[in-house]
N, CA, C and O of each residue as an XYZ file, in Angstrom:
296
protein
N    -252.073   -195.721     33.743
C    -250.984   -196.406     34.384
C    -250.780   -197.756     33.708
O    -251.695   -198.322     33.109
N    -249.449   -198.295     33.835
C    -248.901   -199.178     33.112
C    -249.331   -200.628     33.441
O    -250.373   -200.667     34.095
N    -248.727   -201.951     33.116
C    -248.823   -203.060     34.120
C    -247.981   -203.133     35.288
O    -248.040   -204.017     36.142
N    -247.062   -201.988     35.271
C    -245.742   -202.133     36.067
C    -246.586   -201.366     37.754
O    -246.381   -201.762     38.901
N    -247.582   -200.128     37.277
C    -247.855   -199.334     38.165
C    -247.130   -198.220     38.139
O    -247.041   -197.470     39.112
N    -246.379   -197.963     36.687
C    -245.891   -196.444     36.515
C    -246.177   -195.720     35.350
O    -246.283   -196.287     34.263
N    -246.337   -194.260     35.525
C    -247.149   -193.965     34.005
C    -245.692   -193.842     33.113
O    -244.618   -193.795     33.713
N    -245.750   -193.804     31.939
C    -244.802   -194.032     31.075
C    -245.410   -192.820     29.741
O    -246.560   -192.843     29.305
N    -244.004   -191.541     29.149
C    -244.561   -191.195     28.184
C    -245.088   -192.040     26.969
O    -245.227   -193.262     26.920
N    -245.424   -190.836     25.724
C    -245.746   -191.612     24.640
C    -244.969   -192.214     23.927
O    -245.438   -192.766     22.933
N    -243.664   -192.299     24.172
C    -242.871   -193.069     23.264
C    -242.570   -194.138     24.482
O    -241.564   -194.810     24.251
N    -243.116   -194.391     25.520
C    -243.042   -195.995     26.330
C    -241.884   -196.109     27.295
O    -241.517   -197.051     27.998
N    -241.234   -194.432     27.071
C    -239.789   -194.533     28.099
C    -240.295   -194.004     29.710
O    -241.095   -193.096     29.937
N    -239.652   -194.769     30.621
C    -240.414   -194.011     31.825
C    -239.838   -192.799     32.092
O    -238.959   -192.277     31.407
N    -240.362   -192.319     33.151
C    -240.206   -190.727     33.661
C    -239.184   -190.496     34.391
O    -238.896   -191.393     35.184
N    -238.640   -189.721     34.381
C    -237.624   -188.903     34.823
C    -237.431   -187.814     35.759
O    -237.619   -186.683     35.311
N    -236.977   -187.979     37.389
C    -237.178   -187.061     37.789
C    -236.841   -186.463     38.099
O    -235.677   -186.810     38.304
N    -237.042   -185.045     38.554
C    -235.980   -183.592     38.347
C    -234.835   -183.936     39.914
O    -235.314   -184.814     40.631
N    -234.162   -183.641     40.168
C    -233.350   -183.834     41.448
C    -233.448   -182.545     42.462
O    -233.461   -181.343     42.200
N    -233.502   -183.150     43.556
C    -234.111   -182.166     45.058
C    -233.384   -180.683     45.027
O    -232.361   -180.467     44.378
N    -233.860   -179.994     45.584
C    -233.653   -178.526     44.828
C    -232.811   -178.220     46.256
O    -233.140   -178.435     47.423
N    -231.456   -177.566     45.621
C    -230.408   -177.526     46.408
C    -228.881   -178.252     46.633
O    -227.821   -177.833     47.097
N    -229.251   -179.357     46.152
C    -228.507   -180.789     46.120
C    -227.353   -180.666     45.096
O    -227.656   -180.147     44.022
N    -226.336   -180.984     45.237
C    -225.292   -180.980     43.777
C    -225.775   -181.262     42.588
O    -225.762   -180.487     41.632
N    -226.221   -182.382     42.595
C    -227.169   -182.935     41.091
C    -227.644   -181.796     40.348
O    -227.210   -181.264     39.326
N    -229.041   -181.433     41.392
C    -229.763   -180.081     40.981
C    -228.626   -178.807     40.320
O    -229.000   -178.122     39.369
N    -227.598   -178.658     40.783
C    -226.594   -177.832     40.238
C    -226.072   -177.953     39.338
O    -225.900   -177.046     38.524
N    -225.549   -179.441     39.187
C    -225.091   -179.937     37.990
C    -225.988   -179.658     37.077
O    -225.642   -178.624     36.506
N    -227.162   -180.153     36.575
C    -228.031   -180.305     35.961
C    -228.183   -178.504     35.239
O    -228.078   -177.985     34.128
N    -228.463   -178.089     36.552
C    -228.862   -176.637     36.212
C    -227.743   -176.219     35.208
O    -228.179   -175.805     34.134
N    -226.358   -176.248     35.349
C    -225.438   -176.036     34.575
C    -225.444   -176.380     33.342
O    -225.420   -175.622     32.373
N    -225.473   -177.419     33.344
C    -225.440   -178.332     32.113
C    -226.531   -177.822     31.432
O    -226.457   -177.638     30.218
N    -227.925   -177.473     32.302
C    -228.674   -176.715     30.951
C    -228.109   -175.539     30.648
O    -228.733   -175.094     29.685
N    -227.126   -174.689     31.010
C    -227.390   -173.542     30.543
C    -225.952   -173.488     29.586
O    -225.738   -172.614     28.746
N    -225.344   -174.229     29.798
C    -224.567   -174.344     28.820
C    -224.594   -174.968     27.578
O    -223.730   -175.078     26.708
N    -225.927   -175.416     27.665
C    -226.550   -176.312     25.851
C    -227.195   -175.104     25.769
O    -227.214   -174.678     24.614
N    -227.765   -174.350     26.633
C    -228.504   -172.773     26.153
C    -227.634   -172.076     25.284
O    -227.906   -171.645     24.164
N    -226.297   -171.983     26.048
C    -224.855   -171.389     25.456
C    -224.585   -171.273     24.213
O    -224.590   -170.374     23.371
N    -224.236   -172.877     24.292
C    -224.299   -173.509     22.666
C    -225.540   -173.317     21.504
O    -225.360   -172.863     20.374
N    -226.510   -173.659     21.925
C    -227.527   -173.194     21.106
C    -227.399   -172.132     20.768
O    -227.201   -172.011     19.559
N    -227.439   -170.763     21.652
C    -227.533   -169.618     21.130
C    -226.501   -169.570     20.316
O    -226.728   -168.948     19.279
N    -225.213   -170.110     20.451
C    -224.328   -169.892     19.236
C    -223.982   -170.625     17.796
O    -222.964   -170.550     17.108
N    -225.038   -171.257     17.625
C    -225.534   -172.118     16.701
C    -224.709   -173.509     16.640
O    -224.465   -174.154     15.621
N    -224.309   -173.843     18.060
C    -223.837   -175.280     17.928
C    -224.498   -176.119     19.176
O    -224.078   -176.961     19.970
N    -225.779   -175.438     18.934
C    -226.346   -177.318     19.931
C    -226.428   -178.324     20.037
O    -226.436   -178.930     21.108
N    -226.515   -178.798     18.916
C    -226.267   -180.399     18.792
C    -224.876   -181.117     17.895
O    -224.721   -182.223     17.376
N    -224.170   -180.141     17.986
C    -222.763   -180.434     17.655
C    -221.771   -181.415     18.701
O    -221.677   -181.201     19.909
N    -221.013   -182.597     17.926
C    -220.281   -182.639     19.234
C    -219.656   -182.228     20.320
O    -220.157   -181.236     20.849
N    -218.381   -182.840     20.998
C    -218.484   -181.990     22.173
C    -216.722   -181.812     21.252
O    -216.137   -180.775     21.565
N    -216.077   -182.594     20.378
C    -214.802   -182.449     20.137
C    -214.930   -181.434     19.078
O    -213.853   -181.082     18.597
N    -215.925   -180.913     18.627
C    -215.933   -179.921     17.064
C    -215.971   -178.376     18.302
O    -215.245   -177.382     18.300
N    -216.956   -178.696     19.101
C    -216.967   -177.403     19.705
C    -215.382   -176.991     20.814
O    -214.975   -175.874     21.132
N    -214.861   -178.205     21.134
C    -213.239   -178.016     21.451
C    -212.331   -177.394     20.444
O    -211.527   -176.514     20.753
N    -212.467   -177.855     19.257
C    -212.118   -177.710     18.137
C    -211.834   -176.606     17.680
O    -210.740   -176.151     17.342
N    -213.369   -175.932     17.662
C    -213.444   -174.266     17.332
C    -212.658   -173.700     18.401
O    -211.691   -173.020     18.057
N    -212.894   -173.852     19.666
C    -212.156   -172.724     20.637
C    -210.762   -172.858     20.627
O    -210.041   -171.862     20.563
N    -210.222   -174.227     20.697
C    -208.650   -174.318     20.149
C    -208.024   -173.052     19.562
O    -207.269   -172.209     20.046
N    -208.837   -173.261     17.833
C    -208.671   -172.513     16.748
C    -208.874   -171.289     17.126
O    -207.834   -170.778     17.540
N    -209.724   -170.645     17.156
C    -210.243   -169.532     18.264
C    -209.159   -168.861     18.792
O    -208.626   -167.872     18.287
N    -208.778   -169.528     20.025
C    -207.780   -169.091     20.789
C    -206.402   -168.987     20.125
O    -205.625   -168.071     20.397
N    -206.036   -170.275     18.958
C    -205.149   -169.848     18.449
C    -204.453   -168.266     17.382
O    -203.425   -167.617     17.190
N    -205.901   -168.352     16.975
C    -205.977   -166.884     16.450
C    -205.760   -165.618     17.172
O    -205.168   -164.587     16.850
N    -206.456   -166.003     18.333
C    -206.147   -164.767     19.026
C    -204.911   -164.708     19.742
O    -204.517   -163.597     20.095
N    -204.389   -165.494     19.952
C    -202.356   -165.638     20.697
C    -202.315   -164.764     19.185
O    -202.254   -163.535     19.201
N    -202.363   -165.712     17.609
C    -201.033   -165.504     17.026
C    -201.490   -163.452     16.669
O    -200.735   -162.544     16.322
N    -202.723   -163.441     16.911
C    -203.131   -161.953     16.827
C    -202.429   -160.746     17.447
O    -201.998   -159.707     16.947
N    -202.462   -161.462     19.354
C    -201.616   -160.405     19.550
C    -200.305   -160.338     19.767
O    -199.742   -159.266     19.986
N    -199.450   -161.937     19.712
C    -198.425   -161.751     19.021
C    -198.151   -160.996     17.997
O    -197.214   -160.236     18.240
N    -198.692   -160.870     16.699
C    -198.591   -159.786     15.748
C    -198.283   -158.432     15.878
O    -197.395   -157.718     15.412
N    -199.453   -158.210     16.798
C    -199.269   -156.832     17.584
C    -198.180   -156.657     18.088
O    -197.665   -155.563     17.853
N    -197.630   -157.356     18.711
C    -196.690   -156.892     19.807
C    -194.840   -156.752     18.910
O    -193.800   -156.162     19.200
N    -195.294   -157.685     17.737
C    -194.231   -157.767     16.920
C    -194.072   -156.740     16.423
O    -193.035   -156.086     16.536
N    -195.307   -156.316     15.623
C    -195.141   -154.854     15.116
C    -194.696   -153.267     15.710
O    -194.574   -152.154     15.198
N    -194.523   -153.879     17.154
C    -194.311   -152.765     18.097
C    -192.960   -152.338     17.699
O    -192.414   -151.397     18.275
């Protein structure tokens, strides 16, 4: 324990604690991890948050002008 009277990790930042189980926070939180899970699994975890807007924009734009295409060709 510290001089303060709190233990502190090894890099000297104090602790952090999880939020009461049930509570919005706790939900939030829970979300928010599983959507950096999201991202990770799709190889953009530590990407910003405007590159990963970015892609789905593009993304989505492809897929309008896609099935526009389709429907042209009809």
């Amino acid at each position: 324990m510290g001089s303060r009277g709190e233990k502190r990790t090894r890099k000297g930042k104090t602790r952090t604690h999880l939020p009461k189980v049930g509570t919005r926070e706790e939900a939030r939180a829970e979300q928010h991890r599983e959507r950096e899970a999201i991202a990770d699994t799709m190889g953009m975890g530590r990407t910003p948050a405007w590159v990963r807007w970015t892609a789905l924009f593009v993304g989505a734009v492809i897929l309008i002008g896609g099935v526009a295409t389709l429907i042209a060709l009809d």
